[in-house]
Each structure stands twice: as structure tokens, then as C-alpha cells.
C-alpha positions as CSV (number, residue, x, y, z in Angstrom):
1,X,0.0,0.0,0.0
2,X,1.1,3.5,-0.3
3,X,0.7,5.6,2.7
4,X,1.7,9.4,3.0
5,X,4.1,10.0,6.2
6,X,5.4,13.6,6.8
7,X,8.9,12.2,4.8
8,X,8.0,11.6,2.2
9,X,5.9,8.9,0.4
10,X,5.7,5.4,1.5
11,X,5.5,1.7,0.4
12,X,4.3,-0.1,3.0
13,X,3.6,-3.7,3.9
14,X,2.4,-6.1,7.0
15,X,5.7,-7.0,8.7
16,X,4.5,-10.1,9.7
17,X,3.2,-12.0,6.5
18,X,5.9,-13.5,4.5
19,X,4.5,-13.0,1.5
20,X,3.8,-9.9,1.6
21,X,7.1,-8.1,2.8
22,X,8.4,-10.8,-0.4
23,X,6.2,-8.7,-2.8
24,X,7.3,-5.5,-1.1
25,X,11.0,-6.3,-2.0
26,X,10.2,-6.9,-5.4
27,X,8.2,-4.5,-6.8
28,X,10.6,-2.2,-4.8
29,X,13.8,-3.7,-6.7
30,X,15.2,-3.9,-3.6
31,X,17.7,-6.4,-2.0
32,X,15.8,-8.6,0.8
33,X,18.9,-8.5,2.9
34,X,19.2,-4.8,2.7
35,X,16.9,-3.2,5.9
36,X,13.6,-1.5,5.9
37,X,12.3,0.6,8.2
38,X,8.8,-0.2,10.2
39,X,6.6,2.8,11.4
40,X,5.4,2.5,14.5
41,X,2.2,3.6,16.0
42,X,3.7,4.8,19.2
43,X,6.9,4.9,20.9
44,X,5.7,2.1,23.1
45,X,5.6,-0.1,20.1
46,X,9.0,0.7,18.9
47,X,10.0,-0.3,22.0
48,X,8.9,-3.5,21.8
49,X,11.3,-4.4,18.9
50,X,14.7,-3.6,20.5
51,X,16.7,-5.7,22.2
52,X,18.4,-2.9,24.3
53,X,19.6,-3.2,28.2
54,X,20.4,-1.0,30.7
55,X,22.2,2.2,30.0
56,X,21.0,1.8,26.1
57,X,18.1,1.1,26.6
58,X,17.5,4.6,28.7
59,X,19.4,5.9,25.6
60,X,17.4,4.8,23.5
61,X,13.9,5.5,25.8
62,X,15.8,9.0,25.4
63,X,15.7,9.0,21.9
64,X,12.1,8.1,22.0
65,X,11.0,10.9,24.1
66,X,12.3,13.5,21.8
67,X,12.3,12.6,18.5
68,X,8.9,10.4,18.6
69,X,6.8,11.0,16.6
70,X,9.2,12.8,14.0
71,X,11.7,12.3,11.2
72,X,14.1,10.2,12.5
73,X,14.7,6.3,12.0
74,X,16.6,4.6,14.6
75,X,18.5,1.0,13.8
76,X,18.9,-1.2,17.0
77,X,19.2,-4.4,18.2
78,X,16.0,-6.4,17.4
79,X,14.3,-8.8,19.4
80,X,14.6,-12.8,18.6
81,X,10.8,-13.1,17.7
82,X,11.4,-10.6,14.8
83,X,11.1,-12.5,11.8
84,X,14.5,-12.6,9.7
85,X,13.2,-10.5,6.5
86,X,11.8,-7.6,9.0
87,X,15.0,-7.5,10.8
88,X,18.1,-8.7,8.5
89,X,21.2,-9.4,10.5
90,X,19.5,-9.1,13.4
91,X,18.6,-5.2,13.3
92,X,15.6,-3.4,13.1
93,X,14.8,0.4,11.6
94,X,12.3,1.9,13.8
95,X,10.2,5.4,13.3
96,X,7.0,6.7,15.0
97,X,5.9,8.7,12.1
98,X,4.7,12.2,12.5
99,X,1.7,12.3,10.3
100,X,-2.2,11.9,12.0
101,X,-3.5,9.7,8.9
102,X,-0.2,7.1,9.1
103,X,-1.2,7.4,12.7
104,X,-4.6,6.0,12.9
105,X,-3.9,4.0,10.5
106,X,-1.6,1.8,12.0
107,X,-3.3,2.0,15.2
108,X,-5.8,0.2,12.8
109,X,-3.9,-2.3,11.9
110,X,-1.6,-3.6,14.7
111,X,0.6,-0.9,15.3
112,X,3.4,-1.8,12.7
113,X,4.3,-1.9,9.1
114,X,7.5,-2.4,7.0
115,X,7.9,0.6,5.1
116,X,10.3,2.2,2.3
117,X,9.9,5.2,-0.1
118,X,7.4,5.1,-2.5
119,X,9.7,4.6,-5.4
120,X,12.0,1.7,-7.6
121,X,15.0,1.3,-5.6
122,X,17.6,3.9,-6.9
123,X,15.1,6.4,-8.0
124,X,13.9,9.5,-6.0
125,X,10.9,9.0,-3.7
126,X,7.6,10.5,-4.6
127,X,6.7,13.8,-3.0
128,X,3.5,14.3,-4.3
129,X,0.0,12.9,-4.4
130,X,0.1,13.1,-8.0
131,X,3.3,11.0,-8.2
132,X,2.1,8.3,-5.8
133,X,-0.7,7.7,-8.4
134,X,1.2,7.5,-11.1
135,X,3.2,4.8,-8.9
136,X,0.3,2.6,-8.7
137,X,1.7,-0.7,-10.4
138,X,4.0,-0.5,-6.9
139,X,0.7,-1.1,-4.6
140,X,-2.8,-2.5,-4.9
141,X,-4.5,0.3,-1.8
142,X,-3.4,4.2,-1.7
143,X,-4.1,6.1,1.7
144,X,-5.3,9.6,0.1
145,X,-3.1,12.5,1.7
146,X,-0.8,14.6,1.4
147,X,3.4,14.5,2.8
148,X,4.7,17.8,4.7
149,X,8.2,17.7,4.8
150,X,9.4,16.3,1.5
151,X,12.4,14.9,3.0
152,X,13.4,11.5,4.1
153,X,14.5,10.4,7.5
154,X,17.5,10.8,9.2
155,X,18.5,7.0,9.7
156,X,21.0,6.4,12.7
157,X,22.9,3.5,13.4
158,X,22.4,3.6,17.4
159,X,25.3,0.9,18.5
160,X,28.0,2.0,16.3
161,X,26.5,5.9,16.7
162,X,26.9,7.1,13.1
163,X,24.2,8.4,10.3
164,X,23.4,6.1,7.6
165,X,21.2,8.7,5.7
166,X,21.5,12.3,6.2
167,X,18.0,13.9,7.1
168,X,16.5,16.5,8.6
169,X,18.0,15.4,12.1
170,X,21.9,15.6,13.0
171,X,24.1,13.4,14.6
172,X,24.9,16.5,16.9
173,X,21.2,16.9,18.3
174,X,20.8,12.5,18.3
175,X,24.2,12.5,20.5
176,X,23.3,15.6,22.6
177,X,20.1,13.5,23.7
178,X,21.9,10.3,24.5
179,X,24.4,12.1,26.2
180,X,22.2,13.8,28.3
């Protein structure tokens, strides 16, 4: 399905049905072992995906309480019970999207799906409406809306404590926050 976030576009998928998140890779052009991010419906939810102890998992709780709901995408640890092709190598992207209709709609549907830009992989994301339509041989349902920022996420690698993809967020303001 395509689903507007306050990013940018998104392709989006049930995490937990095989098939699906297989389709999601494909249409995407994108390499399985290569991770996606999955939108949460709440910072508890993300929570519930890391497999964080102690001082990083106040870190992290940290993290949470500041840039939840908002732009930024945070790769941890996951937990064992995440299936392999939601958390490749063991790790998981997590985001709480800032955006009322991505929202409620995952509330509606279990508080998690796998999600990527709405594009092929190596082309730019769609920004508009317009271009999610003419996107529609990459999803069978659209979630009518409309994107605010036009910018992906910053994606930040929490254990080795580096950006993966430059976004609206720096690694200045994401250390500042676990440093606290």
C-alpha cells in the first residue's frame, strides 16, 4: 500500500506476512537483505522491537522521548521473535511517524508496518500525491493524503553511533540526547 508520512511517500507492507514483505521487495527492486524501516504507532511499540539493556536502553527511551513521533529512523538491536526479512542481520529500523493519517492507520492495523519510499529502488521518492498515483503498479491500496516535509529520514545507526542517511536530524542533536 502506499501511505503518505510527513517524509516523504511510503510503500508499506504487514511485517509479519511472509509474502507480503516478499512482494514489497520486489516490486521495490530492492535487496531482501538490505533493511527496511517499520513505522510504529507509538513509541511504546517501537520499543517493543529492541533488544536494548540497561544504560542503552535509557538511551534509546531517550531518543524516544524527543524525536517520537518525527523524522528520525533509529537501527537497533531487534528482538529474537522478529522475523528474519523484518530485521536482517539481526537489526531493526524503527520510526513513529509524525503524520495523523499514518497514525490512525496503523493503530488500525496492529501498530506496525514495513515501510520504504514510495519509489523503484535507486530512484527519487515521490513527494506528491500526483506522483504516488502514477506509482500505482508498486501497490494495490493508496491512503489519500498529502506529505509535509518532502524529506526522508534521518537513519541512525544507534550501536555504532553514526548516520546512515543524512536527514533533517543531525548526529549533533541525536548525540546531545543520549548524552544527556
Amino acid at each position: 500500500m502506499a501511505i503518505p508520512t510527513e517524509t516523504v511517500w511510503g510503500l508499506a507492507c504487514d511485517p509479519f506476512n511472509a509474502a507480503a514483505v516478499q512482494r514489497f521487495y520486489q516490486v521495490k527492486g530492492r535487496d531482501p537483505s538490505k533493511p527496511s524501516q517499520v513505522l510504529c504507532a507509538s513509541r511504546e511499540h517501537a520499543l517493543k522491537l529492541c533488544a536494548l539493556q540497561g544504560n542503552d536502553q535509557q538511551q534509546f527511551r531517550q531518543l524516544c522521548e524527543r524525536f517520537f513521533p518525527g523524522s528520525l529512523t533509529v537501527v537497533v538491536p531487534a528482538v529474537s521473535t522478529l522475523p528474519e526479512w523484518v530485521a536482517p542481520a539481526g537489526k531493526v529500523g524503527v520510526r513513529v511517524p509524525d503524520h495523523g493519517v499514518t497514525l490512525a492507520f496503523l493503530e488500525q492495523c496492529g501498530g506496525y508496518l514495513l515501510a520504504s519510499s514510495l519509489n523503484r529502488s535507486q530512484e527519487p521518492p515521490a513527494l506528491s500525491y500526483q506522483r504516488a498515483l502514477e506509482l500505482h503498479e508498486l501497490y494495490d491500496v493508496i491512503v489519500p493524503g498529502e506529505i509535509s516535509k518532502g524529506q526522508s529520514s534521518t537513519v541512525y545507526d544507534f550501536v555504532a553511533r553514526r548516520i546512515l542517511r543524512e536527514g533533517p536530524i543531525a548526529l549533533q542533536e541525536i548525540e546531545e540526547v543520549r548524552d544527556a
